[in-house]
C-alpha positions as CSV (number, residue, x, y, z in Angstrom):
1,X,0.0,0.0,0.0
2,X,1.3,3.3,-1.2
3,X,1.0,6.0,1.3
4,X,1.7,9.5,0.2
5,X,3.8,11.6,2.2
6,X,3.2,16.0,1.8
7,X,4.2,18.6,4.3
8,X,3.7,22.4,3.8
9,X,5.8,25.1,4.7
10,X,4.8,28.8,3.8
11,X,5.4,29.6,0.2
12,X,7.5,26.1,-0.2
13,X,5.6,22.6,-1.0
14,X,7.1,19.3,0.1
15,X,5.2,16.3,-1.6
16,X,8.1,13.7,-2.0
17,X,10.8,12.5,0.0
18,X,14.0,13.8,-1.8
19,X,12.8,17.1,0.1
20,X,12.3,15.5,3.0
21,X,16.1,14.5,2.7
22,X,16.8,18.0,1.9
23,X,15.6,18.9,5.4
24,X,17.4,16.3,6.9
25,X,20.9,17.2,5.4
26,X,20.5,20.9,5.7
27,X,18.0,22.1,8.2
28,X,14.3,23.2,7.3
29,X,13.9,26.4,4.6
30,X,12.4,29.1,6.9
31,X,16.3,29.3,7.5
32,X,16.7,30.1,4.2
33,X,14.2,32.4,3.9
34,X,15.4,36.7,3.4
35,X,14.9,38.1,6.6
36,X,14.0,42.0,7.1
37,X,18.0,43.1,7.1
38,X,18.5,41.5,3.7
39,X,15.2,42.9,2.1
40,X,17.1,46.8,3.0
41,X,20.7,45.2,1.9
42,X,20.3,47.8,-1.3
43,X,19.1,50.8,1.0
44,X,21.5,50.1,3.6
45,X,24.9,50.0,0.5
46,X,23.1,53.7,-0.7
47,X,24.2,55.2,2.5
48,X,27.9,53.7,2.6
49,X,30.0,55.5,0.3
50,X,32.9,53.6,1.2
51,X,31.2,50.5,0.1
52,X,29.5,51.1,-2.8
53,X,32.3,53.4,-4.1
54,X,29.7,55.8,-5.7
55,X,30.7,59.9,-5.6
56,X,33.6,59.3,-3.1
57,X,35.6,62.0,-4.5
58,X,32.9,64.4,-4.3
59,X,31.6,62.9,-0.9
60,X,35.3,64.2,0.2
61,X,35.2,67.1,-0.9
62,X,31.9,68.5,0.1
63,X,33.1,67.3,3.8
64,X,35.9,69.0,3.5
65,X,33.9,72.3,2.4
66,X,31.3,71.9,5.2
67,X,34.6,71.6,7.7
68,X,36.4,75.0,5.9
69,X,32.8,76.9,6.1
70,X,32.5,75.7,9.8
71,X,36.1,76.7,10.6
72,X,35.4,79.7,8.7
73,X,32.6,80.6,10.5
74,X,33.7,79.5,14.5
75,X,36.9,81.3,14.1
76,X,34.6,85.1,13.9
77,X,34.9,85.3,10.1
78,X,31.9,87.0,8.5
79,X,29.0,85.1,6.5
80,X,26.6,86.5,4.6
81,X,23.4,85.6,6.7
82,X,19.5,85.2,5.4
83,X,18.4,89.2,6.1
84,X,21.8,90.1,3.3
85,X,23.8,91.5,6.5
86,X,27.2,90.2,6.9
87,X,27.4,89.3,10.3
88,X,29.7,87.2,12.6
89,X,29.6,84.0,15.4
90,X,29.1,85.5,18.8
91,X,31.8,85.9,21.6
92,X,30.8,82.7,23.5
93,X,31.1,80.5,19.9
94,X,34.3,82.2,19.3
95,X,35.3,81.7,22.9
96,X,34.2,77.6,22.7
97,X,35.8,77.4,19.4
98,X,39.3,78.7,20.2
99,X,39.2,77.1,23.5
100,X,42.4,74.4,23.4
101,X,40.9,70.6,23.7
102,X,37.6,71.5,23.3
103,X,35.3,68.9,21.3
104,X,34.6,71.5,18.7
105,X,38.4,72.1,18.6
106,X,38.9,68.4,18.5
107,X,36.6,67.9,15.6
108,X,37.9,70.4,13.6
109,X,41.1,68.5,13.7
110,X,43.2,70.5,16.6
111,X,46.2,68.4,18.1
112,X,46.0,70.2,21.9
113,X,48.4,67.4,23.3
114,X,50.9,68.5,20.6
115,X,53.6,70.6,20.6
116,X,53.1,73.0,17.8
117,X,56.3,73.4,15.3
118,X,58.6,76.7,15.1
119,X,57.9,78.6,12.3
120,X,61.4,77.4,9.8
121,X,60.7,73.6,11.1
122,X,62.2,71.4,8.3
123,X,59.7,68.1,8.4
124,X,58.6,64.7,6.9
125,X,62.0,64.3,6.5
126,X,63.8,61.6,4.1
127,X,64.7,58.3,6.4
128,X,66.3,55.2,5.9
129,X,64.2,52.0,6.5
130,X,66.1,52.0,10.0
131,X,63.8,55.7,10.3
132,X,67.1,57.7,10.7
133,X,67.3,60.7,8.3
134,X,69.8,60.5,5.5
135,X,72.5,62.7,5.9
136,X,74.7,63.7,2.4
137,X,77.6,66.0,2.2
138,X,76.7,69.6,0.3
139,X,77.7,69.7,-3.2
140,X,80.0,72.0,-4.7
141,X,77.0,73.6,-6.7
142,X,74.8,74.4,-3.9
143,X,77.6,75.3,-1.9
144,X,78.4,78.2,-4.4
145,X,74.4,78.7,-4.6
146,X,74.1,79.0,-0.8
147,X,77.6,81.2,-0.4
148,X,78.6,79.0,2.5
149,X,82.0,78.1,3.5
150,X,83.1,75.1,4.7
151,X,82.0,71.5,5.1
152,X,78.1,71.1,5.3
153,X,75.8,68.0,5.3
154,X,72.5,67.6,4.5
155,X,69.3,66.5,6.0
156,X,66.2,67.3,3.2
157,X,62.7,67.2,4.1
158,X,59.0,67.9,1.5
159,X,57.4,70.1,4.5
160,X,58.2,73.2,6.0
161,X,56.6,76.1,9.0
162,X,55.1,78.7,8.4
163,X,55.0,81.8,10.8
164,X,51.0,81.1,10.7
165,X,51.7,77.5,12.2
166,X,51.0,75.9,8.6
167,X,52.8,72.8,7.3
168,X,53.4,73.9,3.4
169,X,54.3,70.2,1.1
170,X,56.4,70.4,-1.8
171,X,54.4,71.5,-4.6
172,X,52.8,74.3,-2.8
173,X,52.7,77.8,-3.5
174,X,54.0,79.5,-0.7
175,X,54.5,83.4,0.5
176,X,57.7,84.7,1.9
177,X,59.4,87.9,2.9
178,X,63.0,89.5,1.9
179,X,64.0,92.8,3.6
180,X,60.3,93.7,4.0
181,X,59.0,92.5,0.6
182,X,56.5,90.0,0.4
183,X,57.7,87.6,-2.3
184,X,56.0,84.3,-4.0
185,X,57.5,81.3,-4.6
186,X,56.5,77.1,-5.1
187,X,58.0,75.2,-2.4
188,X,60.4,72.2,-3.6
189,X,62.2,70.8,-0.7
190,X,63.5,71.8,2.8
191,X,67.3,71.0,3.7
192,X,68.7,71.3,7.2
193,X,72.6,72.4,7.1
194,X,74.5,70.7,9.2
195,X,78.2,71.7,10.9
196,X,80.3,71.8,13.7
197,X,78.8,75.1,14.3
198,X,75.5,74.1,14.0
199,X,72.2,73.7,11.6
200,X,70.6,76.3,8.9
201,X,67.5,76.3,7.9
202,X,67.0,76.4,4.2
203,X,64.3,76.0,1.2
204,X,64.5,75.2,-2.2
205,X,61.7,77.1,-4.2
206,X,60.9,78.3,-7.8
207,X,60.7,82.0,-7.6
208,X,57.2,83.8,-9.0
209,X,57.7,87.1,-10.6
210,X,54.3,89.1,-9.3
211,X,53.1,90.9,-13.1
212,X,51.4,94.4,-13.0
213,X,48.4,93.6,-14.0
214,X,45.5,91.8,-12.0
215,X,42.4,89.8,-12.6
216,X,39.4,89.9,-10.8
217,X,41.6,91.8,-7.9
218,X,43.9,89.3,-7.8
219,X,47.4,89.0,-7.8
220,X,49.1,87.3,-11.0
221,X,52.5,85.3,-10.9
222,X,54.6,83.8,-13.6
223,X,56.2,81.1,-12.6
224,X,60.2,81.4,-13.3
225,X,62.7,78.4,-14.6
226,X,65.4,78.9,-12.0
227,X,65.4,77.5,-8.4
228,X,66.8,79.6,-5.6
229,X,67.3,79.3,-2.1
230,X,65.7,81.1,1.1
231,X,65.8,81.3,5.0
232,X,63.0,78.7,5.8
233,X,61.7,81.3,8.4
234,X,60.9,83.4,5.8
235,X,58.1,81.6,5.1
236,X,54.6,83.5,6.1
237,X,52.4,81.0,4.6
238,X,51.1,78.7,1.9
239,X,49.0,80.8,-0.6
240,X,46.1,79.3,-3.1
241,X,46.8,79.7,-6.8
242,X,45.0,79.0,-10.2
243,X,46.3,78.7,-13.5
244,X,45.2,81.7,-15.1
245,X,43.6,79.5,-18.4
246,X,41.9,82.4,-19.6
247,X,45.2,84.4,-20.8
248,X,46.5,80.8,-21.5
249,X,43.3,79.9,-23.8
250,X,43.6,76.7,-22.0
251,X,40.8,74.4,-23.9
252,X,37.9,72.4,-22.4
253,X,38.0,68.8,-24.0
254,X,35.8,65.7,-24.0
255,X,37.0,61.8,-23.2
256,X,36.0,58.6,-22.4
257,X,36.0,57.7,-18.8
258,X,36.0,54.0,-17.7
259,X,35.1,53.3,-14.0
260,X,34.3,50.5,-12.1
261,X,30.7,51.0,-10.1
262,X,30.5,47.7,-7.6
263,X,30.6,44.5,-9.9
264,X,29.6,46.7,-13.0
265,X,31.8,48.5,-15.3
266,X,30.8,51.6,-16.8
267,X,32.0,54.1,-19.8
268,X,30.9,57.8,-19.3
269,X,32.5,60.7,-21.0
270,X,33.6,63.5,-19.3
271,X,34.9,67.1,-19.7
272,X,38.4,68.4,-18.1
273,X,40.6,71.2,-19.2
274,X,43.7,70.5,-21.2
275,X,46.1,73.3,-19.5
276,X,48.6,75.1,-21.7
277,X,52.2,75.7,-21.3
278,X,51.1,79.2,-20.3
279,X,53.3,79.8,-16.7
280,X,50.8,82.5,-15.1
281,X,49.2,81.7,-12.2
282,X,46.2,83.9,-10.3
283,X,46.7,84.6,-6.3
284,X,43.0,83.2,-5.2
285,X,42.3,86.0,-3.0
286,X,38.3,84.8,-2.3
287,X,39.2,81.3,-0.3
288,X,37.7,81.0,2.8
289,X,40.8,79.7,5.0
């Protein structure tokens, strides 16, 4: 006598006994089932940049704009408010803000446990993989260049102090004085002298030559061929800079883009300036900090 064997589960028919085996090698289906968590999986990736790798460069940098514009505002710098008044945080923001370990100070990325650096600081220096700095004797040519006498090594380092507590990297545009004349230059490397006597302070930077004329306000530079060298506390602070494409007739082009979305790959054209050899450069006197 044949009896047949059926069992129900919710959405899922049993009505043989291979699925009954199933059952018995791998546990019944409602643990198989999505649960609420997995039904939001696609929500949940929307909301994790990191994850889903969509916008992350523009996810950086609107972070970094809301922390400027908060910085900007905290420190008593004035905003343009709703009424079309310029106006200003009050005493007791100000106060909170500029208050050392603070949590607003914290957040905006103040080190209060740190010792801040002396304006000329040579940093980020270049080490061996034992972490002591490399140490070279001064050749002839920027012996003659530095008009030193004697035996120097040197120690070179990619950051530098300002006087305004600012760490300036190579490849920064940086301001400077010499005899009471404020003087442009792009930063290319920091070297420490070292003697007997002592060390010197030094940096290597391309010299900018400021031009008469101004757009929008703003100071123009041309960028020079030649490096030179300067006191390294000199330096006042880094400055923001633009490459003047208009007087350059730089040209906006169009190209293919390939980039990789999750699993999917996927072609997009997009449009970026192609920069001429044109060596101006525009003092960008409207940043915020």
């Amino acid at each position: 006598m044949h009896n047949e064997f059926s069992m129900t589960f919710p959405g899922v028919a049993l009505d043989d006994f291979n699925r009954v085996d199933d059952i018995s090698n791998h546990g019944p289906p409602k643990a198989y089932c999505e649960d609420g968590f997995e039904k939001k999986h696609g929500q949940v990736r929307d909301e994790i940049f990191n994850q889903n790798q969509k916008a992350r460069s523009g996810d950086l940098a609107l972070q970094f704009a809301k922390s400027a514009m908060l910085n900007h505002v905290m420190s008593g710098r004035f905003i343009l408010a709703n009424n079309g008044r310029w106006t200003q945080a009050s005493e007791s923001v100000q106060h909170m803000f500029g208050r050392k370990g603070s949590k607003v100070a914290k957040f905006l990325g103040d080190q209060a446990d740190s010792k801040p650096r002396q304006a000329g600081t040579i940093s980020k220096l270049e080490r061996r993989k034992g972490k002591r700095p490399v140490v070279n004797p001064l050749d002839e040519l920027d012996t003659l260049q530095l008009g030193l006498d004697g035996n120097y090594n040197v120690v070179k380092g990619t950051a530098v102090t300002a006087k305004n507590g600012e760490l300036i990297n190579n490849g920064q545009w940086l301001k400077y004085t010499t005899e009471n004349e404020e003087c442009y230059g792009e930063f290319i490397e920091g070297i420490i002298l070292e003697n007997t006597a002592g060390g010197i302070n030094k940096i290597k930077i391309i010299k900018g030559t400021v031009r008469e004329e101004k757009v929008l306000g703003c100071i123009t530079i041309e960028r020079g061929e030649e490096s030179i060298y300067v006191d390294a506390t000199s330096v006042v602070s880094s400055v923001q800079v633009f490459h003047d494409c208009l007087t350059g007739n730089c040209r906006t082009i169009e190209e293919d883009k390939v980039k990789k979305v999750e699993q999917e790959t996927i072609e997009t054209k997009i449009k970026r300036i192609k920069h001429s050899n044109y060596n101006c450069f525009i003092i960008n006197n409207f940043n915020l900090c």
